[in-house]
C-alpha positions in Angstrom: 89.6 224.7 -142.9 90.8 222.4 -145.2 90.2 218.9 -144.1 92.5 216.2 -145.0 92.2 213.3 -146.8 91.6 209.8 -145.8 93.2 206.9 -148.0 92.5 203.2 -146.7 94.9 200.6 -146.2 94.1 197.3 -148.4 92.7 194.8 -145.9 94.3 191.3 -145.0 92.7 188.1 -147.0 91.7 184.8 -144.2 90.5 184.8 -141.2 91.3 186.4 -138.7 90.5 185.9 -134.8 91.7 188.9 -133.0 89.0 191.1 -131.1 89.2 193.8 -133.4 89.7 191.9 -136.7 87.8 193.5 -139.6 87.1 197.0 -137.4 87.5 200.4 -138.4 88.5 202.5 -134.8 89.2 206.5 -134.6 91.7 207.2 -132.1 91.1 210.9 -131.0 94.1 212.1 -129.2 96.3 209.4 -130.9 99.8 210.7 -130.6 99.2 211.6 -126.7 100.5 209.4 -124.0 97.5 206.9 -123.5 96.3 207.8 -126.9 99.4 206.1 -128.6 99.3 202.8 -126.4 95.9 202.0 -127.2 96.8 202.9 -131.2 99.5 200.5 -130.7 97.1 197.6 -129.1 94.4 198.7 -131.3 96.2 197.8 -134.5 97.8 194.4 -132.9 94.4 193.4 -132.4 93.4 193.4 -136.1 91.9 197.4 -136.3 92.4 199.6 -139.1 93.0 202.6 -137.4 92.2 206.4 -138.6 94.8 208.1 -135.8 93.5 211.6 -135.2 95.8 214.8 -133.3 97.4 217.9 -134.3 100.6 217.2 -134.3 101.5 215.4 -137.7 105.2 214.4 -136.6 103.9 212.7 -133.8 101.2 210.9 -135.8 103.5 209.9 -138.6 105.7 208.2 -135.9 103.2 206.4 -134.7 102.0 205.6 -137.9 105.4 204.1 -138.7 105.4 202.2 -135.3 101.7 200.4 -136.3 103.3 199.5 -139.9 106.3 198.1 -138.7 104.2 195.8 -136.7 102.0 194.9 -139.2 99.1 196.9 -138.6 97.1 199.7 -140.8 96.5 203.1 -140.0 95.8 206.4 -141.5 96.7 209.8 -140.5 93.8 212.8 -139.3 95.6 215.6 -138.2 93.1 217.9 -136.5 93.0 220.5 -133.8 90.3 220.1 -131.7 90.6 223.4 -129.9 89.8 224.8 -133.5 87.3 222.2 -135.3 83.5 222.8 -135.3 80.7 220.9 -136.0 80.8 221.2 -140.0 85.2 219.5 -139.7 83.7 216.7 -137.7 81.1 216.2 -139.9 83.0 216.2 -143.3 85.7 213.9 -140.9 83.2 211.2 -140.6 82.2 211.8 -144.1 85.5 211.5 -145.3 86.3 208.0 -143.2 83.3 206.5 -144.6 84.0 207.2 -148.4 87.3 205.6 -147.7 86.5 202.5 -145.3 82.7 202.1 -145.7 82.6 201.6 -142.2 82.9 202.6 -138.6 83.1 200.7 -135.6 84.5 201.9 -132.7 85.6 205.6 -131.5 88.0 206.5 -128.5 88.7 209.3 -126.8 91.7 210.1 -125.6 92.3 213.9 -126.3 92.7 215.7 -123.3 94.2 219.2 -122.5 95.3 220.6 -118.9 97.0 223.9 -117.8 98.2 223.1 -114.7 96.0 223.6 -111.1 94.7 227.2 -110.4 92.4 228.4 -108.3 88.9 229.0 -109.9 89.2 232.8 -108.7 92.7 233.5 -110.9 92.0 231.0 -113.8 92.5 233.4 -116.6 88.6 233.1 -118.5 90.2 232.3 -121.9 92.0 229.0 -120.2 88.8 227.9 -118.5 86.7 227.8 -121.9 89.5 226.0 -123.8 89.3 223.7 -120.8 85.8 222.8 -121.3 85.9 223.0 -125.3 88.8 220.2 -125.8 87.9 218.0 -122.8 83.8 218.1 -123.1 82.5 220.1 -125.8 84.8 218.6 -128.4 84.5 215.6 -127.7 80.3 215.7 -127.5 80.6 217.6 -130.8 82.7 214.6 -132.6 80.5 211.7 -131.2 77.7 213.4 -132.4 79.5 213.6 -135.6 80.2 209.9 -135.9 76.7 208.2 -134.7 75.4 208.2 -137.9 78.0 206.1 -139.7 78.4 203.7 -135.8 74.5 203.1 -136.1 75.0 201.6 -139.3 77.2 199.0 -138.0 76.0 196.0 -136.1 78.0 196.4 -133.3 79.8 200.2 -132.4 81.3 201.3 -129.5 82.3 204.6 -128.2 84.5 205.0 -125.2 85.2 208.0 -123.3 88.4 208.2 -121.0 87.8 210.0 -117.8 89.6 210.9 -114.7 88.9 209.7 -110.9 86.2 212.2 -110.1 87.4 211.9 -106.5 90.8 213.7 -108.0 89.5 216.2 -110.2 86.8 217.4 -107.7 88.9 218.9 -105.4 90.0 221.7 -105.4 92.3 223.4 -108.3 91.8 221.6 -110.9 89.6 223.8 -113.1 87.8 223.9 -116.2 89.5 220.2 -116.9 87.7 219.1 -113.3 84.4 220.8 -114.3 84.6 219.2 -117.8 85.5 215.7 -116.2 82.4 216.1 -113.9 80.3 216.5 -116.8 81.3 213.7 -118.6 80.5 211.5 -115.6 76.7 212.8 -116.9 76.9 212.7 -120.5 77.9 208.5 -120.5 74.8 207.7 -118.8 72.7 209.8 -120.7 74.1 208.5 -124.0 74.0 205.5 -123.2 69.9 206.0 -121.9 69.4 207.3 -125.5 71.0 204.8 -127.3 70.3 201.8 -125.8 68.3 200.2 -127.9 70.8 200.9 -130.8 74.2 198.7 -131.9 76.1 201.8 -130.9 77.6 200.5 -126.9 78.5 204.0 -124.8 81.1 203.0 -122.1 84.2 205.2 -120.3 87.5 203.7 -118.8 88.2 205.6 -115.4 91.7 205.4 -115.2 94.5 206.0 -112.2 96.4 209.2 -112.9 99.2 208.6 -115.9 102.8 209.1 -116.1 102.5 211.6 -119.1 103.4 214.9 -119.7 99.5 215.7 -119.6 99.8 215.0 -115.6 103.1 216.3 -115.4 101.2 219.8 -115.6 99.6 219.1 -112.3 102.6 218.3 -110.4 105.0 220.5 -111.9 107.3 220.7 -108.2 107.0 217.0 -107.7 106.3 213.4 -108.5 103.3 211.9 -108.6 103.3 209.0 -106.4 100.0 207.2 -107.8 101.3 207.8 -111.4 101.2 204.2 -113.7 102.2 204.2 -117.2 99.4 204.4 -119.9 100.6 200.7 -121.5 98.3 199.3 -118.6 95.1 200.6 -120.2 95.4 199.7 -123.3 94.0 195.7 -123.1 91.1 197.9 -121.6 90.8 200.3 -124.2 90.6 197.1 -126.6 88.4 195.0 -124.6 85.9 198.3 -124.5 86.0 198.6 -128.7 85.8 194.8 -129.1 82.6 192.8 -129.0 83.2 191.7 -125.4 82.9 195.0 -124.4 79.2 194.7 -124.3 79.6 193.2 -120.9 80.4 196.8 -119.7 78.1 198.8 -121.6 76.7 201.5 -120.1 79.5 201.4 -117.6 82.4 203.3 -116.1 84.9 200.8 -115.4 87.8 201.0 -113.3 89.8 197.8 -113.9 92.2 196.6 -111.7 95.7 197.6 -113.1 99.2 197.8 -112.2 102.3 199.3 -114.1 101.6 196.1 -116.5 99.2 195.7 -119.4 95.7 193.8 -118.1 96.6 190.9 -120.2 99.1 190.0 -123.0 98.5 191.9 -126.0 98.1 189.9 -129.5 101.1 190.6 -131.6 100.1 191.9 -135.2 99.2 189.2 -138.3 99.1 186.6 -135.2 
């Protein structure tokens, strides 16, 4: 495939005292529900942002929401279900050439069919499950480290599901790939913890977005919150006090609000 290109924003001049001031954060799943509140509170809290999906209207929207608040972002369309090892690589690559630099990486993508039993989950579904919502993700990280390591502080942070939800029963390849990922932050953080690069996850409540909408297609979820109350989270996790939680899978305390009032961009 032919990769796009990267073109950086000109950085602000002073100081500046926001948690993310002077960061350079991929957003992986940017345009989705979660994906574009934490772009949002990324970029009021001083991030250049490189907003990654595969949906370019939806990016540029965003895009145009982050500018008209001040903030800078550029565009990565990408399909994960698609992308190998060799697109991350020249990704990564590409956002170095252009920034010099990065700092933090969040996921976000995610991909869900709906709930089916394991015995009728159509084989095809169940390997697309595991690719966009494990393999994928491992595959990009492993991408990035290189250019993270070279920073003096880096975080990466997972999103995950309440294992005590997707365990059950129905939930499929996404359940089985959510499983593994309660393995894989431990592990990476045991490998890298005597690195800059911090390995933490956010264990969220279940989300109103269309995403969860899949899983309770004949009603409403009752325990649904709206994805605006993770994203303080998301930027605590990216920012330098996020070394609190490294290591971690934290489940703040949230309601239907954000955690904390969000800077407001060129504050």
């Amino acid at each position: 495939m032919n990769a796009p290109a990267v073109n950086p924003a000109e950085a602000g001049s002073g100081q500046d005292t926001r948690p993310l001031a002077g960061r350079v954060v991929l957003v992986v799943g940017a345009h989705g529900g979660l994906g574009r509140e934490a772009s949002l509170a990324c970029a009021a809290a001083g991030a250049r942002l490189v907003l990654l999906g595969r949906k370019v209207p939806k990016l540029k929207r965003l895009d145009d929401a982050i500018a008209r608040a001040g903030g800078e972002a550029v565009l990565y369309p990408l399909d994960l279900e698609g992308a190998g090892p060799d697109d991350y690589a020249q990704m990564a690559g590409r956002i170095h050439d252009a920034f010099g630099r990065l700092d933090g990486l969040l996921h976000c993508a995610a991909d869900m069919p709906g709930l089916t039993p394991l015995e009728y989950t159509d084989p095809a579904a169940f390997a697309r499950a595991i690719h966009i919502n494990l393999t994928a993700r491992w595959w990009l990280t492993q991408a990035c480290l290189p250019r993270l390591r070279e920073a003096s502080d880096s975080a990466v942070v997972f999103t995950l599901d309440d294992p005590s939800r997707t365990s059950q029963a129905f939930w499929g390849g996404y359940g089985v790939a959510q499983g593994a990922q309660e393995a894989l932050v431990p592990m990476l953080h045991a490998e890298l913890a005597n690195t800059p690069v911090r390995v933490s996850a956010l264990r969220l409540r279940p989300l109103r977005t269309p995403l969860r909408a899949r899983a309770y297609v004949e009603r409403e979820d009752p325990d649904a919150i709206a994805p605006a109350a993770y994203a303080a989270a998301c930027v605590h996790l990216l920012s330098p006090a996020g070394a609190s939680r490294r290591g971690t899978i934290w489940a703040p305390a949230v309601d239907a609000e954000p955690l904390v009032p969000l800077p407001q961009a060129g504050a």
